[in-house]
N, CA, C and O atoms as a GROMACS GRO file, in nm:
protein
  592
    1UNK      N    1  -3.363  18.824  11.896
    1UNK     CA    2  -3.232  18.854  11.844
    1UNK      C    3  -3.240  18.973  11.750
    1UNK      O    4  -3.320  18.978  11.656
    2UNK      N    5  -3.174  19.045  11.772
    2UNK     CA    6  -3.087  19.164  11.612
    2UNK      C    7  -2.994  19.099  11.578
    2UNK      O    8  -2.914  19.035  11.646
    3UNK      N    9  -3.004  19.120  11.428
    3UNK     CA   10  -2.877  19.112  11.357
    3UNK      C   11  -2.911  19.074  11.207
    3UNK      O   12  -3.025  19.094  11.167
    4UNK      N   13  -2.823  19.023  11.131
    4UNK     CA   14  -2.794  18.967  11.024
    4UNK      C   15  -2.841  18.824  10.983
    4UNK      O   16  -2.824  18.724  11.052
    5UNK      N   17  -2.888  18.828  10.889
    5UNK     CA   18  -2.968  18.716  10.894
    5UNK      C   19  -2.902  18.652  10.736
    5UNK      O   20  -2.838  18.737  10.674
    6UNK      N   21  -2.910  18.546  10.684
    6UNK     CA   22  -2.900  18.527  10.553
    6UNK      C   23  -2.957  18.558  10.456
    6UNK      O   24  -2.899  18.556  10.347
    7UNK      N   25  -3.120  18.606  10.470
    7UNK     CA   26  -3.188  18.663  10.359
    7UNK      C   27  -3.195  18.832  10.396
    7UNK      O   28  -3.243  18.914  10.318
    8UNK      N   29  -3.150  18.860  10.503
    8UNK     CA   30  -3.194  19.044  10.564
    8UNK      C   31  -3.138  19.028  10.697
    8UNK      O   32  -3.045  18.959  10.739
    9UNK      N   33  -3.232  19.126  10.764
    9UNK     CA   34  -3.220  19.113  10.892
    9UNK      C   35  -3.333  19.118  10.997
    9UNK      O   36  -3.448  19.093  10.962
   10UNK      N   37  -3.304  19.151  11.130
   10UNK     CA   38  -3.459  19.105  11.217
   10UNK      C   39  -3.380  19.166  11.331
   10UNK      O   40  -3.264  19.157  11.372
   11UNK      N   41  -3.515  19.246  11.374
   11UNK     CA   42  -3.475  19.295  11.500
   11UNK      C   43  -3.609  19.238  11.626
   11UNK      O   44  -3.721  19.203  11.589
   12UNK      N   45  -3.575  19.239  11.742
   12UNK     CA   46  -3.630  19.175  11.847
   12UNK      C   47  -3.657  19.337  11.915
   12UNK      O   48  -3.558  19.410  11.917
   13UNK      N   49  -3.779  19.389  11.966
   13UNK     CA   50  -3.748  19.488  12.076
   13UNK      C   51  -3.923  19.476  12.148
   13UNK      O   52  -4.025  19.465  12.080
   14UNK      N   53  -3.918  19.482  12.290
   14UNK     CA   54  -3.980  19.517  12.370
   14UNK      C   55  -4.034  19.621  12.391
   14UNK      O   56  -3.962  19.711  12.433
   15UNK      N   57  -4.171  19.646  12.372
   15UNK     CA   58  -4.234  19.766  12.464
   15UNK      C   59  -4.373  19.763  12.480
   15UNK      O   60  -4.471  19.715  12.422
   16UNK      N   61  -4.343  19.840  12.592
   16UNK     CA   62  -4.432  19.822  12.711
   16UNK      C   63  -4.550  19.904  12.701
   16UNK      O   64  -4.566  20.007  12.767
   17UNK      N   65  -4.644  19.853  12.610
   17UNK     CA   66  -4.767  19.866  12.495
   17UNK      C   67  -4.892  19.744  12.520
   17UNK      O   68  -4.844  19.675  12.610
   18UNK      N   69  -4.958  19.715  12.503
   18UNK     CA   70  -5.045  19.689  12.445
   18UNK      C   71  -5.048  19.624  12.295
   18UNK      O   72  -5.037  19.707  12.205
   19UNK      N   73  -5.058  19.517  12.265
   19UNK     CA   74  -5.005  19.500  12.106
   19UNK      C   75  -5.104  19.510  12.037
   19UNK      O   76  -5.092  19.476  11.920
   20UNK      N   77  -5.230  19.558  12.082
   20UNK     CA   78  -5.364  19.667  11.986
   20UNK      C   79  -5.287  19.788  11.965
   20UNK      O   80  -5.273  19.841  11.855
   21UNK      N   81  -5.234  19.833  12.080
   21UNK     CA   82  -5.158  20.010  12.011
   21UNK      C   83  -5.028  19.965  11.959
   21UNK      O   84  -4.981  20.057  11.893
   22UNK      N   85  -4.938  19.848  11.959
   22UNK     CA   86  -4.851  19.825  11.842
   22UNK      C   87  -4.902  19.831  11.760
   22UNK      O   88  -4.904  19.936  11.696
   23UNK      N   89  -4.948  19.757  11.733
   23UNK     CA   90  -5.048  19.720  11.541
   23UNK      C   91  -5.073  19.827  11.530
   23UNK      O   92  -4.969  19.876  11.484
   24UNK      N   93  -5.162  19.923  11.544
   24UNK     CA   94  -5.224  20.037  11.538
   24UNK      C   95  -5.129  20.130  11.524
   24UNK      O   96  -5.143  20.232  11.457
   25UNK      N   97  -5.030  20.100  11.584
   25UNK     CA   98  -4.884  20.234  11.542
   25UNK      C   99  -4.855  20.159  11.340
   25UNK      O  100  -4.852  20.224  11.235
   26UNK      N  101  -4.847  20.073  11.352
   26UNK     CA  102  -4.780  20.011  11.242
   26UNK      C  103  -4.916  19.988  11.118
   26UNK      O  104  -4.890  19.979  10.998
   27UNK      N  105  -5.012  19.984  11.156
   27UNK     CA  106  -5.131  19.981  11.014
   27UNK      C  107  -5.240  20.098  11.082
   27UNK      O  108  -5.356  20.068  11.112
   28UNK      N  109  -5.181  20.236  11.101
   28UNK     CA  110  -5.268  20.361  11.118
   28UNK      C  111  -5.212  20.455  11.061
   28UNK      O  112  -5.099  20.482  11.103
   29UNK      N  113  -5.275  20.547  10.936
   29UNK     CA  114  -5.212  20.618  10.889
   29UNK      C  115  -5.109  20.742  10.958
   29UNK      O  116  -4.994  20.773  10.927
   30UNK      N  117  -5.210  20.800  11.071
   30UNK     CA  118  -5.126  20.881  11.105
   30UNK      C  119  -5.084  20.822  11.216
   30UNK      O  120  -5.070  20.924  11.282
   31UNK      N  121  -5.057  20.747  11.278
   31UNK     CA  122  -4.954  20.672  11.377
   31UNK      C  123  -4.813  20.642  11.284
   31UNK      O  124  -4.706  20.690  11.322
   32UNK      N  125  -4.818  20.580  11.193
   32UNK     CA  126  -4.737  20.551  11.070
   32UNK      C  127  -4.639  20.712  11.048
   32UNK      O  128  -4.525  20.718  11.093
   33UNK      N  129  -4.682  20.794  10.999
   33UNK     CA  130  -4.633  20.916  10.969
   33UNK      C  131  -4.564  20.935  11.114
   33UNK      O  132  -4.443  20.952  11.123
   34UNK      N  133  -4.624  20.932  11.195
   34UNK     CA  134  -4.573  20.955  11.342
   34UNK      C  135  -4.407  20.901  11.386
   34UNK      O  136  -4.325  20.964  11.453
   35UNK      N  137  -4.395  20.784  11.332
   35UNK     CA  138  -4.247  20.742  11.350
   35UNK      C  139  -4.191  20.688  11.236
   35UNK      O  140  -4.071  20.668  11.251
   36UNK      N  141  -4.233  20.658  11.131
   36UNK     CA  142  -4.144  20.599  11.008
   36UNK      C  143  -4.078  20.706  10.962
   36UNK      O  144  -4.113  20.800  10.891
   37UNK      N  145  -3.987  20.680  11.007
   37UNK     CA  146  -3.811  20.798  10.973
   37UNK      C  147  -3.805  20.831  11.109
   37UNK      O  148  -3.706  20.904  11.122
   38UNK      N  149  -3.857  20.816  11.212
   38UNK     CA  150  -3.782  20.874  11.321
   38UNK      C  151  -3.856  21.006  11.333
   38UNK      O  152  -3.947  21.052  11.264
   39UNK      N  153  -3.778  21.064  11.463
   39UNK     CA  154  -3.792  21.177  11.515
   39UNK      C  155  -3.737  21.301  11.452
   39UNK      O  156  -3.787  21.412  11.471
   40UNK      N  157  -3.622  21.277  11.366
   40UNK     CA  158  -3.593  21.427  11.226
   40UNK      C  159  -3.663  21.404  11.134
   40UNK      O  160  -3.603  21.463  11.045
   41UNK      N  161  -3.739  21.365  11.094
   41UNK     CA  162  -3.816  21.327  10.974
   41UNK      C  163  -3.968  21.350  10.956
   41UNK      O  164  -4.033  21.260  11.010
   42UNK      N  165  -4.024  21.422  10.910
   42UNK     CA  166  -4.156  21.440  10.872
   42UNK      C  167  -4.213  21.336  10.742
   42UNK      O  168  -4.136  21.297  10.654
   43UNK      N  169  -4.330  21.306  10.744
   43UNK     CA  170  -4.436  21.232  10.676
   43UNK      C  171  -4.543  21.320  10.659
   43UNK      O  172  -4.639  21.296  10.732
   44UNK      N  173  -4.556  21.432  10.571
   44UNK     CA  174  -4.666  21.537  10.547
   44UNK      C  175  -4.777  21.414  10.537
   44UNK      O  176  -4.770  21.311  10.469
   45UNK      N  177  -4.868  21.453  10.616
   45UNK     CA  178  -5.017  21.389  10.576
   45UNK      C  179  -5.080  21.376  10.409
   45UNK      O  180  -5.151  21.283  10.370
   46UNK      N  181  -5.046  21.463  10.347
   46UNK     CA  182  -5.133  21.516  10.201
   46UNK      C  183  -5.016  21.434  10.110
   46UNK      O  184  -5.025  21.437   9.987
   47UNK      N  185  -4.881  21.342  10.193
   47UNK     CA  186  -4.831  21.275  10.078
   47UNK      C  187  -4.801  21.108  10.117
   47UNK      O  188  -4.696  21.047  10.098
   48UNK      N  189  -4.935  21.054  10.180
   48UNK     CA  190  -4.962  20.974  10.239
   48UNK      C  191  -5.098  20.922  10.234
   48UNK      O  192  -5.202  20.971  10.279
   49UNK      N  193  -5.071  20.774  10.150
   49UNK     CA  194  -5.177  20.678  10.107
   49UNK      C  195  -5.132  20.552  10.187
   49UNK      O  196  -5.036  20.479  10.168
   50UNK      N  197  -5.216  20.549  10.268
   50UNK     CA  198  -5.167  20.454  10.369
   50UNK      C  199  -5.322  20.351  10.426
   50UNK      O  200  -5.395  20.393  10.516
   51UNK      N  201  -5.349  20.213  10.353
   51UNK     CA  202  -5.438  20.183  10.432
   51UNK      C  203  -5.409  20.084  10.459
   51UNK      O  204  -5.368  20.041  10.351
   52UNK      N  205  -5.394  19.981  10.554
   52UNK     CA  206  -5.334  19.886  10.544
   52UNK      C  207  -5.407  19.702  10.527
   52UNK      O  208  -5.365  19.608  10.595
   53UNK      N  209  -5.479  19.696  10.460
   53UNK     CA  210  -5.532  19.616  10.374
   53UNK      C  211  -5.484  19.490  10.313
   53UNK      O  212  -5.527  19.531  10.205
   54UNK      N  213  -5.452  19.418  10.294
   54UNK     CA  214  -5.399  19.319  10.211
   54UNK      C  215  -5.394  19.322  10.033
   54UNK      O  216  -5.496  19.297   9.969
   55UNK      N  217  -5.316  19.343   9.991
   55UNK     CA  218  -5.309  19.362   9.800
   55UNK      C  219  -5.344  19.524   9.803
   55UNK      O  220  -5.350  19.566   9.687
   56UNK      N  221  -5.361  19.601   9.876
   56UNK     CA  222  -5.357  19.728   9.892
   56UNK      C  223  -5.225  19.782   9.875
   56UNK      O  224  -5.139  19.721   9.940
   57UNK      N  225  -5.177  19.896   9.792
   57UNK     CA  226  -5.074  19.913   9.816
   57UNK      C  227  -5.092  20.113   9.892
   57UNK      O  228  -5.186  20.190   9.908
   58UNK      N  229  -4.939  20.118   9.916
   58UNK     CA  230  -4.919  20.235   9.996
   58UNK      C  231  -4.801  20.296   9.925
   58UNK      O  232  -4.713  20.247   9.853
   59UNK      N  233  -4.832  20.440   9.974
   59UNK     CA  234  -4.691  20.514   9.930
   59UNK      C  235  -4.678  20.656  10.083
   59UNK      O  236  -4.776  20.692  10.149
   60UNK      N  237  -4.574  20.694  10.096
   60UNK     CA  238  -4.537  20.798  10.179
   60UNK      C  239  -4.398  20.878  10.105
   60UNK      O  240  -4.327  20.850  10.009
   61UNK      N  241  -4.402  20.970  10.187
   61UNK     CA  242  -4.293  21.087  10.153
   61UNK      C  243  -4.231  21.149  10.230
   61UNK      O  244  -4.288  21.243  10.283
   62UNK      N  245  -4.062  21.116  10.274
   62UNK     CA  246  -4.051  21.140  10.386
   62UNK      C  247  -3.919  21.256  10.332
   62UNK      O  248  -3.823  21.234  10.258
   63UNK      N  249  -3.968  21.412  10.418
   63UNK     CA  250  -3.930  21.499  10.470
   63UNK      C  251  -3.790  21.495  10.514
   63UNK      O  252  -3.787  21.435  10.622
   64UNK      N  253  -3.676  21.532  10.480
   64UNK     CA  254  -3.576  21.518  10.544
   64UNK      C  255  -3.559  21.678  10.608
   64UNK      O  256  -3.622  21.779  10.578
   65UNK      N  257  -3.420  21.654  10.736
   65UNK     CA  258  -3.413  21.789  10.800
   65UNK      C  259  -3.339  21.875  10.694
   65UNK      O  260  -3.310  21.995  10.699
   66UNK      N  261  -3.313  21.779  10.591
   66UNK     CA  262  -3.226  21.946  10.459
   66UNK      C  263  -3.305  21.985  10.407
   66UNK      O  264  -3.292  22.095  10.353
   67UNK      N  265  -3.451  21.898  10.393
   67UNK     CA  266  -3.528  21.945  10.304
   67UNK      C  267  -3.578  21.846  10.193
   67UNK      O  268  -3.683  21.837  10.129
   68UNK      N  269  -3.450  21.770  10.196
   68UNK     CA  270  -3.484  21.662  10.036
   68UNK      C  271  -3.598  21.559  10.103
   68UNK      O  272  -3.646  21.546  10.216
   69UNK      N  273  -3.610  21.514  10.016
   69UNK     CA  274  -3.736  21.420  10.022
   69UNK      C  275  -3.687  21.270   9.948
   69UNK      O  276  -3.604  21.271   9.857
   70UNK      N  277  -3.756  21.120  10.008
   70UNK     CA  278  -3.760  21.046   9.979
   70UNK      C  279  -3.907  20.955   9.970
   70UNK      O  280  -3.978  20.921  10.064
   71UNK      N  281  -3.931  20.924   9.801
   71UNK     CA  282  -4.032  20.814   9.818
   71UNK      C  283  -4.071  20.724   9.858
   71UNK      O  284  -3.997  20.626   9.851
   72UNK      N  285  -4.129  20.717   9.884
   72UNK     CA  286  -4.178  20.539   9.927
   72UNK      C  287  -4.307  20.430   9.894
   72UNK      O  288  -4.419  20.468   9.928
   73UNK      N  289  -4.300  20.363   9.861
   73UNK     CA  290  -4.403  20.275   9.822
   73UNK      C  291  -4.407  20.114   9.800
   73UNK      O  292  -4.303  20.057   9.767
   74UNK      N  293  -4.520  20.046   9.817
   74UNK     CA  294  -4.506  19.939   9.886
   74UNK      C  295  -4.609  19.892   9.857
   74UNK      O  296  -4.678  19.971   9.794
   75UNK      N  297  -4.704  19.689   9.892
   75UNK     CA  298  -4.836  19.726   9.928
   75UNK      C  299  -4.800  19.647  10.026
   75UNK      O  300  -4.680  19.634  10.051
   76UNK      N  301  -4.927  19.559  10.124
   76UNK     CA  302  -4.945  19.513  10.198
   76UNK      C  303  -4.998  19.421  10.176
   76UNK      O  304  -5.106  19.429  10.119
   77UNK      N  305  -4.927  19.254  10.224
   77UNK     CA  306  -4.942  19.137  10.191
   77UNK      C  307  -5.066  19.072  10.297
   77UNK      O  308  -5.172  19.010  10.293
   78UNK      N  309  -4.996  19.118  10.364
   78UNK     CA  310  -5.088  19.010  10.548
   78UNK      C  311  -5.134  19.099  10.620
   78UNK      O  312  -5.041  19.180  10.621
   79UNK      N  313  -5.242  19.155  10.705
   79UNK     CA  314  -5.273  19.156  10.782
   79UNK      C  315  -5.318  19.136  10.915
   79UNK      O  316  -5.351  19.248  10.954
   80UNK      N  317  -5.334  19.069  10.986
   80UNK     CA  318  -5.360  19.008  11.124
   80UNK      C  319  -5.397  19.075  11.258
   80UNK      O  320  -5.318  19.044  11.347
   81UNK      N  321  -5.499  19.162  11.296
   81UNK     CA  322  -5.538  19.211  11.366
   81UNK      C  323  -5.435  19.159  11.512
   81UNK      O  324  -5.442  19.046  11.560
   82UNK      N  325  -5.350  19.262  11.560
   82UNK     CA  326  -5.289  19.276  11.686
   82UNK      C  327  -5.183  19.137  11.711
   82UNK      O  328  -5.134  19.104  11.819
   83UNK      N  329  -5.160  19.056  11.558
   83UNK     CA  330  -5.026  18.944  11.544
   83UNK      C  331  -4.952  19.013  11.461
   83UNK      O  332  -4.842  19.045  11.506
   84UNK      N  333  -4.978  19.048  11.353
   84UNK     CA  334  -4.887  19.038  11.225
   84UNK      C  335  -4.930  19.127  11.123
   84UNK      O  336  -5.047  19.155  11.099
   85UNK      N  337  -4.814  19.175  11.057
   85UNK     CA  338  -4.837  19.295  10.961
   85UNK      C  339  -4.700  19.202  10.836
   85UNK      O  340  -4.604  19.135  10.873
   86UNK      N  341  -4.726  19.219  10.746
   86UNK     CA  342  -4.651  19.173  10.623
   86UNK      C  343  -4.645  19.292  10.492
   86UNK      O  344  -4.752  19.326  10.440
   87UNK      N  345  -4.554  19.333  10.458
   87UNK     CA  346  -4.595  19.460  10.345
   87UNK      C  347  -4.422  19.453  10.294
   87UNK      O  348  -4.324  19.405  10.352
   88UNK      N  349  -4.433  19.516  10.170
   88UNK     CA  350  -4.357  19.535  10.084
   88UNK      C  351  -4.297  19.669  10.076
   88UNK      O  352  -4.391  19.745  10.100
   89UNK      N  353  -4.175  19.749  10.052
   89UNK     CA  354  -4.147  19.868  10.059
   89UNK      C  355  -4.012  19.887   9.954
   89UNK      O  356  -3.962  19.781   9.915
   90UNK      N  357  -3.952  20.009   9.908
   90UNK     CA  358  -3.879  20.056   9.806
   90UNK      C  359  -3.872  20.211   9.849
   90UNK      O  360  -3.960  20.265   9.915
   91UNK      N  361  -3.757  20.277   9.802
   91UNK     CA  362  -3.762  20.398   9.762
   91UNK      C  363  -3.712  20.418   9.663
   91UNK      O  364  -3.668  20.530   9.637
   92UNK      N  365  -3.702  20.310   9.572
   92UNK     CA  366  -3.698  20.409   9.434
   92UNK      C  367  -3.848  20.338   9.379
   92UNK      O  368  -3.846  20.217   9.353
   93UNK      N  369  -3.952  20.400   9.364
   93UNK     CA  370  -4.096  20.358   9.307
   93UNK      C  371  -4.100  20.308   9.165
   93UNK      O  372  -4.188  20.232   9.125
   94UNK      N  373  -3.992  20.358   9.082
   94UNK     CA  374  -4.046  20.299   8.950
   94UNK      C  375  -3.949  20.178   8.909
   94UNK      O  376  -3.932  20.116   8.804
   95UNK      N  377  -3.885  20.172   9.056
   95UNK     CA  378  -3.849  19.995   9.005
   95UNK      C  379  -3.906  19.934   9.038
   95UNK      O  380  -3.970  19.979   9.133
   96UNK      N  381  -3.946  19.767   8.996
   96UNK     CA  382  -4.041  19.693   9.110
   96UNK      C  383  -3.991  19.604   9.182
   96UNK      O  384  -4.058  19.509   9.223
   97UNK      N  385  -3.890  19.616   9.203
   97UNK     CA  386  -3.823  19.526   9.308
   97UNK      C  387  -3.866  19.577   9.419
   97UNK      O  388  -3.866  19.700   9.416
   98UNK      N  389  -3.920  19.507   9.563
   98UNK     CA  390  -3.953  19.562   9.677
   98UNK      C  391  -3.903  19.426   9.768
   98UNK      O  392  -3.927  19.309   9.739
   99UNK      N  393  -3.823  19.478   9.893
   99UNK     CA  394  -3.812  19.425  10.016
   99UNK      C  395  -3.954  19.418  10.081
   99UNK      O  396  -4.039  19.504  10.105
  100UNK      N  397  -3.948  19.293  10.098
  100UNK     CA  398  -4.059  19.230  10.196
  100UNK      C  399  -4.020  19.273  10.403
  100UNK      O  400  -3.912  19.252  10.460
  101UNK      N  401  -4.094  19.309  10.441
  101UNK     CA  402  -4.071  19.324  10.577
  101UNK      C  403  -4.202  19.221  10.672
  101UNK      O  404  -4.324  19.224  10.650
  102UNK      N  405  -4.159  19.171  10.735
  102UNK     CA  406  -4.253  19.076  10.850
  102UNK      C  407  -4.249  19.112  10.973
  102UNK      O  408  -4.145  19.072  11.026
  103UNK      N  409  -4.323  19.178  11.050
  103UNK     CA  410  -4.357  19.202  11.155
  103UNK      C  411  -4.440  19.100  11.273
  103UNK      O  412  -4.562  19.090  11.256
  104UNK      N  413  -4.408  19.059  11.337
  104UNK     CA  414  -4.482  18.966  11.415
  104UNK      C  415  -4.490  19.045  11.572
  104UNK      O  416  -4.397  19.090  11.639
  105UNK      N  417  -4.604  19.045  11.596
  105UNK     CA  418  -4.637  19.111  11.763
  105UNK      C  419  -4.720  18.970  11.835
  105UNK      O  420  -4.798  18.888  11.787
  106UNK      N  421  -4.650  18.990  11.999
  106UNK     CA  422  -4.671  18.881  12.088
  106UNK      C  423  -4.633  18.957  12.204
  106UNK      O  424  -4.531  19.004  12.255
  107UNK      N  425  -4.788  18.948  12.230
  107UNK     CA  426  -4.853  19.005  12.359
  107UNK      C  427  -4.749  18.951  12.472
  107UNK      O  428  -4.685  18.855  12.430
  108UNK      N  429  -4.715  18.992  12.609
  108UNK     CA  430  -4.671  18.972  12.690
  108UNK      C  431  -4.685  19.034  12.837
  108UNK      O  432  -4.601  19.121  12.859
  109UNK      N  433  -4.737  19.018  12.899
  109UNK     CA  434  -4.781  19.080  13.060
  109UNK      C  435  -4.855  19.186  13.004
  109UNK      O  436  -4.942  19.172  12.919
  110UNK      N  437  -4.807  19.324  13.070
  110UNK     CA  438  -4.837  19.457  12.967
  110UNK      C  439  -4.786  19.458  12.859
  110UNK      O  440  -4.850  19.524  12.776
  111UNK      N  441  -4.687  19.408  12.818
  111UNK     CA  442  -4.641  19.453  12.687
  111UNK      C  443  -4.590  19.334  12.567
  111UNK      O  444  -4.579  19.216  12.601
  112UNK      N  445  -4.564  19.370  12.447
  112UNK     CA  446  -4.556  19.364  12.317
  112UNK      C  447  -4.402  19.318  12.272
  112UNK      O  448  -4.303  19.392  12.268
  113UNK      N  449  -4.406  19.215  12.248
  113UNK     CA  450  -4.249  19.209  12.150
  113UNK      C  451  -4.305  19.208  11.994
  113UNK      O  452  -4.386  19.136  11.937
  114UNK      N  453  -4.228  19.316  11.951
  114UNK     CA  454  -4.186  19.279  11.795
  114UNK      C  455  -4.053  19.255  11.749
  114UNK      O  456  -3.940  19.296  11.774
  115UNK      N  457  -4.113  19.166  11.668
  115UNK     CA  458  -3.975  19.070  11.563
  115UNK      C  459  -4.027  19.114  11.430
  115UNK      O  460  -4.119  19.062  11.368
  116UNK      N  461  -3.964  19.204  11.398
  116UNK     CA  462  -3.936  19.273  11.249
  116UNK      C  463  -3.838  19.189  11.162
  116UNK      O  464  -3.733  19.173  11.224
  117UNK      N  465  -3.837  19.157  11.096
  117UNK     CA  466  -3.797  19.123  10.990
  117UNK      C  467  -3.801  19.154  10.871
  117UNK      O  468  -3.916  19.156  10.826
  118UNK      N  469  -3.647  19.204  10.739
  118UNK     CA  470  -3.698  19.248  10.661
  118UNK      C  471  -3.551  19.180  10.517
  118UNK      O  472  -3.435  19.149  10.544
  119UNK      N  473  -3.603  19.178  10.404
  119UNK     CA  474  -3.540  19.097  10.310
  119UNK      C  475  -3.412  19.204  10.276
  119UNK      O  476  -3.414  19.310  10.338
  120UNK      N  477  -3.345  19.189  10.217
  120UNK     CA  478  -3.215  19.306  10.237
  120UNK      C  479  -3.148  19.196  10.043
  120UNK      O  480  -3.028  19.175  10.030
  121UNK      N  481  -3.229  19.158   9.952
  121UNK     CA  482  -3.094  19.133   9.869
  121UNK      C  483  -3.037  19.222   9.795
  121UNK      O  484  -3.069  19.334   9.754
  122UNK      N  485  -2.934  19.144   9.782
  122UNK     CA  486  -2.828  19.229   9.738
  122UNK      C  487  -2.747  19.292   9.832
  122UNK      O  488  -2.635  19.273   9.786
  123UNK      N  489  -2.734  19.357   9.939
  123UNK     CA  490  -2.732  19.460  10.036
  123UNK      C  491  -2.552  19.340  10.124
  123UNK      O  492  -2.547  19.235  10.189
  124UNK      N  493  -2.442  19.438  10.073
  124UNK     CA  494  -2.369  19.338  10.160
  124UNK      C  495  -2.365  19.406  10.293
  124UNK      O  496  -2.396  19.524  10.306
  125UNK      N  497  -2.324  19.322  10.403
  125UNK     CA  498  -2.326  19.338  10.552
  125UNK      C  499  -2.331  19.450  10.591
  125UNK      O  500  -2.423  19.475  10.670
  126UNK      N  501  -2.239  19.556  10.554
  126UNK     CA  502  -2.278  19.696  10.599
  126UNK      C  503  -2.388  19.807  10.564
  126UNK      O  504  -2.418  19.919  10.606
  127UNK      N  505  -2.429  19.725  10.475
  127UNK     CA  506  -2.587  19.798  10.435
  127UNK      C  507  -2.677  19.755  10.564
  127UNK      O  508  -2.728  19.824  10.652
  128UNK      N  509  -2.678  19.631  10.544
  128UNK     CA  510  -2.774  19.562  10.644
  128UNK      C  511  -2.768  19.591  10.779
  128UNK      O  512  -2.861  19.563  10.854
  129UNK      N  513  -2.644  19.657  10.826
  129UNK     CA  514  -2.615  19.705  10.996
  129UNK      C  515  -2.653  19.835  10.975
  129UNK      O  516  -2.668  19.896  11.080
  130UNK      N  517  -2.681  19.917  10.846
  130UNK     CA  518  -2.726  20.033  10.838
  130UNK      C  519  -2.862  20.046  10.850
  130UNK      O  520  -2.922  20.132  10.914
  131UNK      N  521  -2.912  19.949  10.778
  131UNK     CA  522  -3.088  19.940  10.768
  131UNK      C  523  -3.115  19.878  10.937
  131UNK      O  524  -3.220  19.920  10.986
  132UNK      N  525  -3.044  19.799  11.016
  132UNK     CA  526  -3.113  19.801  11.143
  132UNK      C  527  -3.072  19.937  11.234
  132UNK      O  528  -3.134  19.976  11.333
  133UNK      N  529  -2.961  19.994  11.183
  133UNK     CA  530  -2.981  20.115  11.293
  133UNK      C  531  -3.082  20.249  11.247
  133UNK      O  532  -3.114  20.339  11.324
  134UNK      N  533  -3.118  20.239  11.117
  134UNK     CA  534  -3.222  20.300  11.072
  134UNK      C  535  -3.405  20.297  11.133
  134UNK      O  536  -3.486  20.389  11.146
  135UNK      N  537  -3.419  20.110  11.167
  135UNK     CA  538  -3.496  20.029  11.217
  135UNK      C  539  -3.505  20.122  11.373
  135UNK      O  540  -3.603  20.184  11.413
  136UNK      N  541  -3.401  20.109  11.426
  136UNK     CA  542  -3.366  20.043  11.546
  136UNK      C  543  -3.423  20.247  11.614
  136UNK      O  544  -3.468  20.260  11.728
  137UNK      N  545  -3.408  20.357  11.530
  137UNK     CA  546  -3.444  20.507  11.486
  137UNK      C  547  -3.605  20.505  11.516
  137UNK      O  548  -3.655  20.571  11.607
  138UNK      N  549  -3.678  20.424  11.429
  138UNK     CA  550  -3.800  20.447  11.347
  138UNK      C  551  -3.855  20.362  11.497
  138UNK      O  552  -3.947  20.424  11.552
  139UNK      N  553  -3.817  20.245  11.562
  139UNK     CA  554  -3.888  20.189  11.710
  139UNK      C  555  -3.848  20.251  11.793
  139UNK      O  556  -3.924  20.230  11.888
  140UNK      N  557  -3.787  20.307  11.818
  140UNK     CA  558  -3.754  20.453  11.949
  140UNK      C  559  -3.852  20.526  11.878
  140UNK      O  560  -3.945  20.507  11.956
  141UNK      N  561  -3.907  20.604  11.778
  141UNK     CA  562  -4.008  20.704  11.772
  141UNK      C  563  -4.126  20.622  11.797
  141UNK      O  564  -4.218  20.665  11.867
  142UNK      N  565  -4.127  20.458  11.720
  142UNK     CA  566  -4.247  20.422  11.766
  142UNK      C  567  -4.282  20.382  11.925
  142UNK      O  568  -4.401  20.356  11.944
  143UNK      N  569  -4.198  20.374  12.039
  143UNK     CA  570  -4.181  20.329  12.144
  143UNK      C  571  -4.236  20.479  12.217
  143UNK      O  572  -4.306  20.503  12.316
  144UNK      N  573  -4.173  20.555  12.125
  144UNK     CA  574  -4.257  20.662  12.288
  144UNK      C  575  -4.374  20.694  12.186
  144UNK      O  576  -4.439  20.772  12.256
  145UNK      N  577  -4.426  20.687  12.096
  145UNK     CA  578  -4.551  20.709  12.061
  145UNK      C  579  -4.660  20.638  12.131
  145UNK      O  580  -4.741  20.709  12.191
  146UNK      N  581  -4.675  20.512  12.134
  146UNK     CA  582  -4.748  20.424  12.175
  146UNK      C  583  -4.735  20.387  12.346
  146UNK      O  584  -4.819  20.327  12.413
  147UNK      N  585  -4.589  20.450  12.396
  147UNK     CA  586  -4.593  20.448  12.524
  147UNK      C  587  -4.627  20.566  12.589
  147UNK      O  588  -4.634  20.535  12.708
  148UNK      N  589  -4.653  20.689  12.576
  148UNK     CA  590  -4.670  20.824  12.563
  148UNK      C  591  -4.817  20.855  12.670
  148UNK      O  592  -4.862  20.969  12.682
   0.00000   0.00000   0.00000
């Protein structure tokens, strides 16, 4: 399922991967830079601490097409080799409030479902249909990366 959830939201999507090269899109630094923001969006390498570790934390910097830039930072709760990725994220860094996001991957024939999930409080309904079509951006770049 997509949609709205009571604590956030969660998206469901298919592709036709391998869920070693899912994971690996989602806890590899430069696979990571590769689609988080999508296809207008750059992730300069030199502003990217990305390991994905457990109690590790991360930060990125994402490039917009005007030019402006947005922070990011986070750490990483769970790990799970080719199931599950768990990590924390923000763009404003010097608050510490961070949305939790849950990723779960499940292998299937050739390919991979992920069920993303991510905490949204505060955020009324039209935030939350904003953050999955943002989502929904960032797995189309990751979908032809890993299908490519």
């Amino acid at each position: 399922m997509t949609g709205l959830t009571p604590e956030g939201i969660e998206i469901d999507r298919d592709i036709a991967a391998p869920s070693s090269r899912v994971f690996a899109a989602f806890t590899t630094a430069g696979d990571f830079a590769a689609w988080f923001g999508g296809d207008q969006v750059a992730v300069p390498a030199e502003t990217l601490d990305f390991v994905a570790e457990p109690g590790r934390a991360w930060r990125a910097t994402m490039v917009l097409p005007d030019g402006n830039t947005i922070a990011w930072t986070g750490e990483f709760r769970e790990v799970t080799p080719h199931t599950r990725v768990v990590f924390t994220l923000t763009d404003q860094p010097h608050d510490p409030a961070r949305a939790e996001v849950r990723v779960e991957l499940t292998a299937f024939g050739e390919g991979t479902r992920v069920h993303l999930e991510q905490d949204t409080p505060g955020f009324p309904d039209e935030a939350k249909r904003a953050t999955i079509a943002g989502y929904e951006g960032f797995l189309d770049a990751l979908q032809r990366l890993v299908t490519a």
